[in-house]
C-alpha positions as CSV (number, residue, x, y, z in Angstrom):
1,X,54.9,-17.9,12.1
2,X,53.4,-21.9,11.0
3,X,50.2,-21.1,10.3
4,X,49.5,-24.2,9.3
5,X,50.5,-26.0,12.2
6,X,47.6,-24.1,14.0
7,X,45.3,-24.3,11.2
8,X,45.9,-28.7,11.7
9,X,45.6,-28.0,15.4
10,X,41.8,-26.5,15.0
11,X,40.5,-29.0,12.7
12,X,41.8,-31.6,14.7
13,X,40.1,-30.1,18.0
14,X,37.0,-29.6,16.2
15,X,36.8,-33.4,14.6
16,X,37.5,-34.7,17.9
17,X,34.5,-32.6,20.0
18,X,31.8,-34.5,21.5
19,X,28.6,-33.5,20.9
20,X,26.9,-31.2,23.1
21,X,23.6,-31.9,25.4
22,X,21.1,-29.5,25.0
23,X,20.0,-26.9,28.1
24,X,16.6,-27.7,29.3
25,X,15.4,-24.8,31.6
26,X,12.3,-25.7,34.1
27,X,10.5,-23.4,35.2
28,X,11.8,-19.9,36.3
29,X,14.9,-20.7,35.9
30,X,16.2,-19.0,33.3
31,X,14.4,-16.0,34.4
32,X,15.6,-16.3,37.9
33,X,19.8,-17.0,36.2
34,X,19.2,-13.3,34.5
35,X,18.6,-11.3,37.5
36,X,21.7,-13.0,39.2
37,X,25.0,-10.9,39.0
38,X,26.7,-10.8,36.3
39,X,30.2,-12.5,37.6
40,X,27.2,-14.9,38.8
41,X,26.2,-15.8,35.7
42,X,29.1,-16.2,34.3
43,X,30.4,-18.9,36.8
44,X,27.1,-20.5,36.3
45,X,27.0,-20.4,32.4
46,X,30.8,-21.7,32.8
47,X,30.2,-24.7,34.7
48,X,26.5,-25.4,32.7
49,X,28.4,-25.4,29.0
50,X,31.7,-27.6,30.8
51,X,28.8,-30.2,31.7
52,X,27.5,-29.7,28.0
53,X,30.7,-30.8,26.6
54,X,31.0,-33.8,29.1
55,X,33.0,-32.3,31.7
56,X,32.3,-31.6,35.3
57,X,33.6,-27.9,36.9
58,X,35.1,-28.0,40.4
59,X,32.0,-25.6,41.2
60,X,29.8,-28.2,40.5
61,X,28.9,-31.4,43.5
62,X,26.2,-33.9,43.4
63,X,23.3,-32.5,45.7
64,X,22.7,-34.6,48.6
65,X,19.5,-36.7,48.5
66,X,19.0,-36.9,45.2
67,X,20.3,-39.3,42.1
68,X,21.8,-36.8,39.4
69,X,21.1,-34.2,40.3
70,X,24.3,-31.7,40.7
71,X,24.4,-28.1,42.4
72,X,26.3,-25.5,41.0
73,X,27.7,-22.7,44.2
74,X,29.3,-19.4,43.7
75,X,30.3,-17.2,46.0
76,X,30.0,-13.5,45.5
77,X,29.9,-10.2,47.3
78,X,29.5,-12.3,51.0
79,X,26.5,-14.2,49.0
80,X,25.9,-17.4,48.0
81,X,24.2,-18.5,44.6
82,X,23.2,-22.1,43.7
83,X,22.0,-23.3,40.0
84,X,20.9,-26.9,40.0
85,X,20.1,-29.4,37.2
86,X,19.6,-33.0,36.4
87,X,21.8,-35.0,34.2
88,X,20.3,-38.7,34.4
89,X,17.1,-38.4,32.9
90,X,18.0,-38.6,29.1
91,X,20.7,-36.8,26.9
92,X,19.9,-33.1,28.4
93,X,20.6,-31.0,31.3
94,X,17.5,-29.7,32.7
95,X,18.5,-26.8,34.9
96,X,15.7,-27.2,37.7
97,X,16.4,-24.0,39.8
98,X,18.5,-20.9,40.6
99,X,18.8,-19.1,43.3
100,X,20.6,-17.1,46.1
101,X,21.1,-19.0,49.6
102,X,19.2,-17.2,52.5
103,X,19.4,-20.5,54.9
104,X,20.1,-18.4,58.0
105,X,21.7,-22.1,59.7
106,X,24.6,-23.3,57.9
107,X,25.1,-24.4,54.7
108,X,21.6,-26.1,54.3
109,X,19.4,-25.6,51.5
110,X,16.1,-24.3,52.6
111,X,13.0,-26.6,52.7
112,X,11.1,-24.1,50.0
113,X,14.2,-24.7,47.8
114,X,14.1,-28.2,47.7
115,X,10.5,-28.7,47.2
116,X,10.7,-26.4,44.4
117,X,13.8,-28.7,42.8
118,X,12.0,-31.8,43.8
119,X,8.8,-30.5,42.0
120,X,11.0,-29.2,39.4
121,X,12.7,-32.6,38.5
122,X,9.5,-34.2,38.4
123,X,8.2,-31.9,36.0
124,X,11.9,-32.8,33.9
125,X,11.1,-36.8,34.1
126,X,7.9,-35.8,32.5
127,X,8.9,-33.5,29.8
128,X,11.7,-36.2,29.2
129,X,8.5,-39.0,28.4
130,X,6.3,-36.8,26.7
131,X,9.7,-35.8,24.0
132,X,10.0,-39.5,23.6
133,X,6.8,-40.6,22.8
């Protein structure tokens, strides 16, 4: 076997590698990620470390009503999870909230859920000012 053509291959992946953007976690929601599931959290840390590395996972959608600021779903066991964070403040993802859908109508996020990401993202904006001043 070339060895050497893989070792070129590795060097060459690793010289070309963007940089990756930090993991911000507000609030709870770290806390809240670890009592998920484990296939959960996986899916979850998948699609968080593909944004890190400047790729978007086809789990991941802008959520409605907000500017950059994308919701992470997976499905499992006949529930639904959701992990959301904000990507336009500055160079980190700030994950704002996770959490397991009980909206009994729909698909819509509950109105307790969205205050708490609203709330959430401003408390982001402002941890974002204070790190540059």
């Amino acid at each position: 076997m070339n060895l050497r053509k893989y070792a070129n291959f590795s060097i060459l992946s690793i010289m070309d590698a963007k940089p990756q953007q930090p993991v911000i976690w507000i609030g709870s929601s770290l806390r809240d990620l670890r009592k998920l599931p484990g296939a959960v959290r996986r899916e979850i840390g998948h699609a968080l470390h593909m944004e890190e590395v400047g790729e978007r996972s086809h789990k991941a959608k802008m959520l409605k009503g907000f500017s950059g600021v994308i919701e992470i779903v997976s499905d499992y066991a006949t529930n639904t999870y959701r992990a959301v964070y904000a990507i336009k403040i500055d160079d980190n993802i700030y994950v704002l909230h996770v959490f397991q859908k009980k909206s009994k109508r729909g698909i819509a996020t509950t109105k307790h859920d969205m205050d708490t990401i609203k709330r959430r993202l401003k408390k982001a904006k402002q941890t974002a000012k204070e790190n540059r001043t």
